[in-house]
N, C-alpha and C positions, 0 to 999 in steps of 0.2 A: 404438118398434119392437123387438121380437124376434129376438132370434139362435140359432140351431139349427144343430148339427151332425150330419151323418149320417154311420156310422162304419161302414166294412166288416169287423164282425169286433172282438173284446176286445183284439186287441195292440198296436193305434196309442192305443184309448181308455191305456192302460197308461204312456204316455209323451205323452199329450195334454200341451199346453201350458197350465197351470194360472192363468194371467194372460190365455187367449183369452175374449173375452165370451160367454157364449151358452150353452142347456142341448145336453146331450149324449142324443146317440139310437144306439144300434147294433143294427146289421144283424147279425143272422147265421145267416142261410140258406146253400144251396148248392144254389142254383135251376138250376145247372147240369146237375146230377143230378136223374133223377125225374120223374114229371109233374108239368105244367106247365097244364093246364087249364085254365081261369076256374071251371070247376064244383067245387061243393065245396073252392074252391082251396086253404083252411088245411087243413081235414080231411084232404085225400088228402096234403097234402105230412106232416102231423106222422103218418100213420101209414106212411108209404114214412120218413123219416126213423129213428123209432121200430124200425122193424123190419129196415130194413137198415145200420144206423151201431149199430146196439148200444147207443141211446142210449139213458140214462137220467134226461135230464134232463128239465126242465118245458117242454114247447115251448111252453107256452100262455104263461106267465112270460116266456121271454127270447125269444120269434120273434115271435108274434098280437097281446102285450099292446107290444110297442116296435114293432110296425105300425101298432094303435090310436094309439100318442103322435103317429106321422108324418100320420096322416089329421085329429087336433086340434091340428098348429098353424097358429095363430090367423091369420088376415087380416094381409096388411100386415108378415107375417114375414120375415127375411131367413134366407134357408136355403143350406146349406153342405152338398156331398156331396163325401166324402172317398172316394174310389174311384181303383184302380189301372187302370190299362192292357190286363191278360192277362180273358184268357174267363170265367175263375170270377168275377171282380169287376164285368166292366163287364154279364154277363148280369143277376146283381144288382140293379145302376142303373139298368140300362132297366127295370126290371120297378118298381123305387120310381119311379123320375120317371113312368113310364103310369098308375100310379095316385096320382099327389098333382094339387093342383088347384094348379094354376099362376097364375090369373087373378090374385089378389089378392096375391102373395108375390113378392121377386125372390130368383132360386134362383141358385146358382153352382155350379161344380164347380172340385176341389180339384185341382191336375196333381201329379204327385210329379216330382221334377227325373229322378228318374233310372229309364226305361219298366222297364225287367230287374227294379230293385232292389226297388221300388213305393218306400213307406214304410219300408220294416224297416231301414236303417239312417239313418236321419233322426234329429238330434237335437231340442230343442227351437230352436234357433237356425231350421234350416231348414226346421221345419214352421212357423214364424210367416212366414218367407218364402214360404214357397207358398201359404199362405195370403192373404198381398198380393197373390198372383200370380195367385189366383183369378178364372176366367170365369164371365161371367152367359151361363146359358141362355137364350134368347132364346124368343119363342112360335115362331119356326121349325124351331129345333134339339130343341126340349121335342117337338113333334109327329115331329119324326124319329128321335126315340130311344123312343117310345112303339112308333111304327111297327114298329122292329127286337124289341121285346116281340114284340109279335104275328105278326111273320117267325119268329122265334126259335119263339116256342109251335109255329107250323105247320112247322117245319122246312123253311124256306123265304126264309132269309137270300142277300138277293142283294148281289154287289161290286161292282155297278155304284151306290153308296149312296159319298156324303162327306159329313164332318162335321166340326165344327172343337172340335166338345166331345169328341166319340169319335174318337180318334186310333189310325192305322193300324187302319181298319173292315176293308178287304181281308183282312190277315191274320187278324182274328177268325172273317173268315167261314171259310175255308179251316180253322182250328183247328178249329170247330163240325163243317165236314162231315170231317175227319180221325177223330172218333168214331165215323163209321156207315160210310167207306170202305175201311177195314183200316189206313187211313196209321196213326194212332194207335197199335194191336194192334202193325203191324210194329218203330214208331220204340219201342215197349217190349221188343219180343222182341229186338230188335238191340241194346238194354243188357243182358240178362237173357241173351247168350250168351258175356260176360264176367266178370257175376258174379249172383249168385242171392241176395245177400244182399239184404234189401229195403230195409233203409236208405242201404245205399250206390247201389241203380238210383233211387231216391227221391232223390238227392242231385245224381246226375248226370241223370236223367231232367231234374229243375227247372235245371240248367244248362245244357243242349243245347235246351230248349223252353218258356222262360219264358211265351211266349204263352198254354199253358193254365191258368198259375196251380193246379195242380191242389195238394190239401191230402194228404196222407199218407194220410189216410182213402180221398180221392175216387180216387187211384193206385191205392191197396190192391182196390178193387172194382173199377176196370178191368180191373186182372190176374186176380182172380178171374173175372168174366165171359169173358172170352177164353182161359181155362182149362178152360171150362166143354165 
């Protein structure tokens, strides 16, 4: 049997545990941001990415081609998703577990001990720990977190929804609708009437609202749109 890791992102792979079995796959999207469509789904996200992140990387390389690895492996694999708690990560994971085939594979997911921290100060001691600590997706939970994809896509996340893989779903949802009700807009202008510097409202913003998970990038275009 097979072991696969699914990784949100270059910085846990960076400090991954070198003695864990299994090949390594990483995510790294920001499917939080952008359309979210089924149509054209790679296409329109690597030209919204392209065009608005200033990127200049290969999306086809590190986003389409480390999606193709998650869609071939193999029957009978044992699969590992390393995913944090806040918005930006767990939208990620619903969007991989609604499209992988569950039938043949038993899949887990990874907790990090501490919700706020995720991963980022884990050493290797306690990421082999949470790793034991690891939950198997079940076919009822896999269908429930597939479900939240497609809420999520039609912007239409509801809190009457519990899960024992997706912890504190409530406050996700509330995060989600906090981007389209001004909450979001206000809880940034209420840092940014103290100080204008962006990496210090980027610093306290991630400490007063860990739920969003938001990346320095994804902040930076919040505040431009609400500027706009």
């Amino acid at each position: 049997m097979s072991t696969f890791h699914i990784l949100n992102g270059d910085c846990l792979a960076e400090k991954f545990p070198k003695n864990l079995e299994g090949e390594i796959i990483i995510w790294r999207e920001v499917l939080i941001d952008g359309p979210v469509s089924d149509n054209n789904f790679f296409e329109n996200r690597k030209k919204f990415i392209t065009e608005n992140y200033n990127s200049e990387s290969d999306y086809e390389e590190l986003v389409a081609k480390e999606f193709q690895r998650i869609q071939n492996i193999p029957e009978d694999s044992s699969v590992f998703f390393w995913f944090e708690d806040d918005l930006f990560c767990q939208v990620n994971f619903w969007f991989l577990v609604s499209s992988f085939n569950l039938n043949k594979s038993t899949v887990f997911r990874v907790f990090p001990k501490d919700k706020e921290k995720g991963f980022a100060e884990s050493d290797e001691k306690d990421l082999l720990e949470m790793y034991d600590s690891a939950k198997e997706i079940n076919g009822e939970e896999s269908k429930l977190i597939s479900n939240l994809w497609i809420d999520f896509q039609q912007n239409n996340l509801s809190k009457d929804v519990s899960s024992e893989i997706v912890r504190d779903l409530k406050e996700l949802v509330v995060a989600n609708e906090n981007r389209f009700n001004g909450i979001l807009e206000n809880q940034i202008k209420d840092i940014q009437k103290n100080t204008e510097d962006f990496d210090e409202v980027f610093r306290i913003f991630n400490q007063k609202y860990t739920v969003y998970g938001f990346g320095d990038l994804q902040l930076k275009r919040f505040i431009d749109q609400f500027s706009e």
